[in-house]
Residue frames relative to the residue before (quaternion, step in Angstrom):
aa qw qx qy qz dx dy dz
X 1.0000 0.0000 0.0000 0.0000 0.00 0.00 0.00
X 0.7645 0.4099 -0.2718 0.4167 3.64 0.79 -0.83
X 0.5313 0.5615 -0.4109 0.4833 3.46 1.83 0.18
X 0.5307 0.5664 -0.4697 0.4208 3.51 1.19 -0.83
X 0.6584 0.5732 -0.3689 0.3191 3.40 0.67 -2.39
X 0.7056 0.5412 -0.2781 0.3633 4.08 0.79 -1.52
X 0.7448 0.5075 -0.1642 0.4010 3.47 0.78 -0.74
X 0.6646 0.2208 -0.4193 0.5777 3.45 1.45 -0.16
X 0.6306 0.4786 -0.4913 0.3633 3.47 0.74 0.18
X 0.6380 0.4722 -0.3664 0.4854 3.57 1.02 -0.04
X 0.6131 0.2810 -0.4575 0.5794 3.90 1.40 0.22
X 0.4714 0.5396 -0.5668 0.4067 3.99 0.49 0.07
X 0.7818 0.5019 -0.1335 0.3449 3.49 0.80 -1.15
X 0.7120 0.4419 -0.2208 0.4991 3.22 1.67 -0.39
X 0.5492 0.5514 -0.2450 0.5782 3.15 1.41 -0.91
X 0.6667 0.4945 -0.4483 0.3316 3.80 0.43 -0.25
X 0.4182 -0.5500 0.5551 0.4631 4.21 -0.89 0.10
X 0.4634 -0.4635 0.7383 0.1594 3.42 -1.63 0.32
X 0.4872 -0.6300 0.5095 0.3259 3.68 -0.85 0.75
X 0.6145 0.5779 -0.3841 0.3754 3.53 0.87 -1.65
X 0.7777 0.4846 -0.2576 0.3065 3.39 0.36 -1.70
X 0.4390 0.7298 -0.2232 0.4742 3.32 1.72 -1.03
X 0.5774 0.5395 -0.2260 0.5697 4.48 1.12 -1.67
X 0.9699 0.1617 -0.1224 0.1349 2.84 0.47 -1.13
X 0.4588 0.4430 -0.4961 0.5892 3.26 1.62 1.21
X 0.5464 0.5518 -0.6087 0.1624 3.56 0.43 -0.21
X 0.5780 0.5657 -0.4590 0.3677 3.94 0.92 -0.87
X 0.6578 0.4035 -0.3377 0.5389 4.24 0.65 -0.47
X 0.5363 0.5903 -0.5817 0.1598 3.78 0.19 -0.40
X 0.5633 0.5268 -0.3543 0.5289 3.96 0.90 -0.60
X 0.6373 0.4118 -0.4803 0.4400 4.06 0.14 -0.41
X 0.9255 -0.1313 0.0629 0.3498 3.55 0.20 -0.01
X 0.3829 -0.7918 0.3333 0.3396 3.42 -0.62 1.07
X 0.5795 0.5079 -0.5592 0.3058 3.59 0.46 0.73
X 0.3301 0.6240 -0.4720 0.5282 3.69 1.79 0.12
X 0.6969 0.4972 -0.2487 0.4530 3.65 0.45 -1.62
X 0.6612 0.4862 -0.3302 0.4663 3.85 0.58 -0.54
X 0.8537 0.2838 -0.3209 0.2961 3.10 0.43 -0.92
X 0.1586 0.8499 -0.4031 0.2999 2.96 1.96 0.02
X 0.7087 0.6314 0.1044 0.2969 2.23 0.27 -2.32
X 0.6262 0.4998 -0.1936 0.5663 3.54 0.84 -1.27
X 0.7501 0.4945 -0.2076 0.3868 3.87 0.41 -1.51
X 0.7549 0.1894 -0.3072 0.5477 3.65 1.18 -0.74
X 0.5627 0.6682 -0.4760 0.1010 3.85 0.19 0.19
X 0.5047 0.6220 -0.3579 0.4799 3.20 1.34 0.65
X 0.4620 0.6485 -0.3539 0.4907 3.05 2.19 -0.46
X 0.3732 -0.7809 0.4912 0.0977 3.62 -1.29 1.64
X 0.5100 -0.6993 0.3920 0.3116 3.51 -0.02 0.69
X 0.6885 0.3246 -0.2761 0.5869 3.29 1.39 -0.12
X 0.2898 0.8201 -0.3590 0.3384 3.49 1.28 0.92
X 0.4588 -0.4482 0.3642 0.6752 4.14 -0.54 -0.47
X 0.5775 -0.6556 0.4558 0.1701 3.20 -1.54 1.51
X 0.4712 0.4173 -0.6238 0.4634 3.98 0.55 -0.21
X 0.6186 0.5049 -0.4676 0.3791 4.19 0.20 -1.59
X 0.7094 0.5359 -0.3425 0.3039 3.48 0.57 -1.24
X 0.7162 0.4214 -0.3155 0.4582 3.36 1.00 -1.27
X 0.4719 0.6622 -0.3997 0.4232 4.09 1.13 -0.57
X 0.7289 0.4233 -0.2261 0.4882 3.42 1.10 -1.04
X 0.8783 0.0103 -0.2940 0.3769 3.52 0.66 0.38
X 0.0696 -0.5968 0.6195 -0.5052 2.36 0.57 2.48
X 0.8788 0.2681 -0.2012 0.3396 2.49 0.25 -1.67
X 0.3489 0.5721 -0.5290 0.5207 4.09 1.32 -0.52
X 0.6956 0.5643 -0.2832 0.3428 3.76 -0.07 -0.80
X 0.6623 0.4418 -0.1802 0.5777 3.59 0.38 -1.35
X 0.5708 0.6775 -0.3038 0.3504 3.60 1.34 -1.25
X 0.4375 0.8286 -0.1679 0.3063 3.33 1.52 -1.50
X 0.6397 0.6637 -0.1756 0.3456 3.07 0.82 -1.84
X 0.9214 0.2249 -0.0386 0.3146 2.82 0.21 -1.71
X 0.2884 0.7552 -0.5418 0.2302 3.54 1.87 0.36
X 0.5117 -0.5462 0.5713 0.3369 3.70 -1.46 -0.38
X 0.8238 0.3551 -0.0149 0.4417 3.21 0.39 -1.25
X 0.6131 -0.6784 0.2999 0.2719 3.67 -0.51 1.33
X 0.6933 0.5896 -0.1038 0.4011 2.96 1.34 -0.98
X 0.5975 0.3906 -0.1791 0.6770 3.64 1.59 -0.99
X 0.7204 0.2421 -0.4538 0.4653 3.97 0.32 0.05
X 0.4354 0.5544 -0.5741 0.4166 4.12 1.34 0.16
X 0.6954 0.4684 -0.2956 0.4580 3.72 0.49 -1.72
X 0.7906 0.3300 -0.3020 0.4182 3.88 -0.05 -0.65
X 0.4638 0.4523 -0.5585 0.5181 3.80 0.98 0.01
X 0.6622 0.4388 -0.3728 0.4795 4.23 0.21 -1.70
X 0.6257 0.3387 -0.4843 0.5091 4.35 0.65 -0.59
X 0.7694 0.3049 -0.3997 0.3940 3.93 -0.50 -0.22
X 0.6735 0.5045 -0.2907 0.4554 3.44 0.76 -0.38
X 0.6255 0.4952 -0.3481 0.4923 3.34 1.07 -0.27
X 0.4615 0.6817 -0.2535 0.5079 3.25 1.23 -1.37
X 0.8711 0.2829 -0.2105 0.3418 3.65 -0.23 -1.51
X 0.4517 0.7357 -0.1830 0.4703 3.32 1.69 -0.24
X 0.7074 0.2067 -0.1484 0.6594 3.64 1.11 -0.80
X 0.6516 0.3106 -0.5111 0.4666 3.63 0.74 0.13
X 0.7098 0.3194 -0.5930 0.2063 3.46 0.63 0.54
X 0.4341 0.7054 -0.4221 0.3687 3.28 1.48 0.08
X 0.6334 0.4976 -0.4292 0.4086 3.47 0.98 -0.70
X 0.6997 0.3167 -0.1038 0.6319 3.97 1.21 -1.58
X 0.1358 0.8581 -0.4919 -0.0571 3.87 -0.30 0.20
X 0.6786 0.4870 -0.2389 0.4953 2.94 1.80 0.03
X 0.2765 0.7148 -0.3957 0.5059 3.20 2.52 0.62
X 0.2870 -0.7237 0.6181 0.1090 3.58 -0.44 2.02
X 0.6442 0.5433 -0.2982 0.4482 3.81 0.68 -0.33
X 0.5721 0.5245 -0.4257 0.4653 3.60 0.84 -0.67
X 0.6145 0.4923 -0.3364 0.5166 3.42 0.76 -2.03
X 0.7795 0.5132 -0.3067 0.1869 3.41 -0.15 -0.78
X 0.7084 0.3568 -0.2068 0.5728 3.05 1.84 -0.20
X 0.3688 0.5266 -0.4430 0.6248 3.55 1.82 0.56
X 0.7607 0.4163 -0.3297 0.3732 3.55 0.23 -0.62
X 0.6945 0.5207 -0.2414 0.4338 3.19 1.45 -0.46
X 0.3440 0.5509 -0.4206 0.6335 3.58 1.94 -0.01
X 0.7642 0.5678 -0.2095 0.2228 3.45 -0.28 -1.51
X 0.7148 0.3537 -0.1933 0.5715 3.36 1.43 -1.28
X 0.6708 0.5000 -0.1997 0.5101 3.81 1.21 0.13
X 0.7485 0.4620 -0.2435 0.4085 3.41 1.20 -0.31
X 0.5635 -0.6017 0.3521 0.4433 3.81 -0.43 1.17
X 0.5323 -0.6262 0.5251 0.2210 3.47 -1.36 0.71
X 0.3772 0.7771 -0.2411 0.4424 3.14 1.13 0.11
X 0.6942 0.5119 -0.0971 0.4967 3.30 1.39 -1.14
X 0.4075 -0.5912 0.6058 0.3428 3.56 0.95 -0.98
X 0.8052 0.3848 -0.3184 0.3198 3.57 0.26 -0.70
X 0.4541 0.6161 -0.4711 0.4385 3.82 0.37 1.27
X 0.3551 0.7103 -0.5483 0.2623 3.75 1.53 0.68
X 0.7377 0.5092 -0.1877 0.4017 3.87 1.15 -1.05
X 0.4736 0.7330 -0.4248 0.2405 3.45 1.15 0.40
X 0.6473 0.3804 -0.3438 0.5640 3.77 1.10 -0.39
X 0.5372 0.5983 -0.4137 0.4269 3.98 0.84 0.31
X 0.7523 0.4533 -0.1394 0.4574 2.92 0.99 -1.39
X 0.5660 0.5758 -0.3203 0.4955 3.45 1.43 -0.45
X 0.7287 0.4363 -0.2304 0.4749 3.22 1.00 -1.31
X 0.4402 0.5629 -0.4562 0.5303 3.88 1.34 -0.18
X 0.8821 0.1137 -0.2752 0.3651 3.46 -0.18 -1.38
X 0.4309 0.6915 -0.4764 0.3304 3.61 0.81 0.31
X 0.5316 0.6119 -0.1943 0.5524 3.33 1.58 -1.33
X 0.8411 0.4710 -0.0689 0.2567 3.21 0.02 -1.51
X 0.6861 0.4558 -0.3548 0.4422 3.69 1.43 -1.44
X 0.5168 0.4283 -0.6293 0.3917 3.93 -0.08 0.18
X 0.6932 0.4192 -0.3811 0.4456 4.21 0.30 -0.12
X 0.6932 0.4464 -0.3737 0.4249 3.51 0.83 0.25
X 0.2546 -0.8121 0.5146 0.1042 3.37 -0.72 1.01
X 0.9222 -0.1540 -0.1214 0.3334 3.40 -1.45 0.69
X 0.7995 0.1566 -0.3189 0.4843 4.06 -0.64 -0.41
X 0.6445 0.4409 -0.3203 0.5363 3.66 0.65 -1.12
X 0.5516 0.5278 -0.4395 0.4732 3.90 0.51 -0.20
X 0.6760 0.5733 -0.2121 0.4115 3.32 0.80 -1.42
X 0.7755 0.3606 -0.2567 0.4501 3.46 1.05 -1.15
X 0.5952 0.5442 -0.4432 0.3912 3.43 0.80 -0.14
X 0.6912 0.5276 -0.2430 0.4300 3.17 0.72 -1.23
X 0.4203 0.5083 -0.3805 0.6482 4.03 1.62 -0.22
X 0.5724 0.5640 -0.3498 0.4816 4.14 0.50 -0.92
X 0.8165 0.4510 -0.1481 0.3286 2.75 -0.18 -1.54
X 0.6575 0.5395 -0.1896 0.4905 3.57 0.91 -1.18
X 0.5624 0.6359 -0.1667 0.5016 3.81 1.45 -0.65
X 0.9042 0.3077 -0.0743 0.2867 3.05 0.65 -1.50
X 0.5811 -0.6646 0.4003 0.2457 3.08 -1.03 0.89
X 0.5792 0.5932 -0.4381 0.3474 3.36 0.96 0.20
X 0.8137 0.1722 -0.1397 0.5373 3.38 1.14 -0.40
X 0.4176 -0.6520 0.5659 0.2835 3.58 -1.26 1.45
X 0.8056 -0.4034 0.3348 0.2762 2.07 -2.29 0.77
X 0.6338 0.3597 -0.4395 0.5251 4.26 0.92 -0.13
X 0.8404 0.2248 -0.4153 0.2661 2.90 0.19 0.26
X 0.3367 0.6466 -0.4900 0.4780 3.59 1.26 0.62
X 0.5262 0.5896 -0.5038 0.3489 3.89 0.87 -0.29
X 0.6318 0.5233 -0.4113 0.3973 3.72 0.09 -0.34
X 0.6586 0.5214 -0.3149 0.4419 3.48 1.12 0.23
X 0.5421 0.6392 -0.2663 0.4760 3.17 1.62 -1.05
């Protein structure tokens, strides 16, 4: 029994992403869709009732998935599944500077075309507000975000500097 109990807790534990490892492919998933797969691959074990940043990473990644359907119809249904998804995990954490931060990154990168680019001057103004209260790595990674993105000019990217 205490071999069974060790072994699914040692695949629960392996099989899960690590945030860290999680930071540090999201900036490459867009260069290429084997970045996007494995993305992809690392959080789909990730329960939707899991820790919400994993939750909100994962539909990114359903999202980013999108791309590469064939058919008009399977990149309409899997954009409305990751978008929906990232939607209630921010409703669930809204005060998660990392969630916004990865909505805003969907938002400033997805085709207008979609509808889904209403939450970009909130989310700016959230993590603009917000990044002097965040302390070290997550500080670091926004402020790598932030310095990237095309949502904010170069005046207003100073407050990071």
């Amino acid at each position: 029994m205490k071999l069974l109990l060790t072994l699914l807790l040692w695949i629960n534990f392996v099989g899960a992403p690590d945030l860290a490892s999680i930071r540090k492919m999201y900036p490459n998933v867009t260069k290429s869709e084997s970045n996007a797969k494995e993305f992809s691959e690392k959080l789909a074990t990730i329960s939707d009732d899991a820790n919400k940043t994993l939750v909100a990473y994962k539909a990114a990644s359903i999202l980013l998935d999108s791309n590469f359907k064939k058919k008009l119809k399977d990149k309409i249904d899997r954009f409305k599944e990751g978008a929906k998804l990232l939607e209630s995990t921010i409703k669930s954490e809204p005060d998660n500077i990392e969630i916004r931060m990865i909505r805003l990154s969907i938002q400033e990168n997805v085709p207008g075309v979609t509808g889904y680019k209403k939450n970009i001057k909130e989310d700016k103004k959230y993590l603009t507000e917000h990044y002097a209260d965040q302390s070290g790595v997550l500080k670091e990674y926004i402020k790598d975000f932030i310095l990237q993105s095309k949502s904010f000019s170069e005046k207003e990217k100073q407050f990071v500097k």
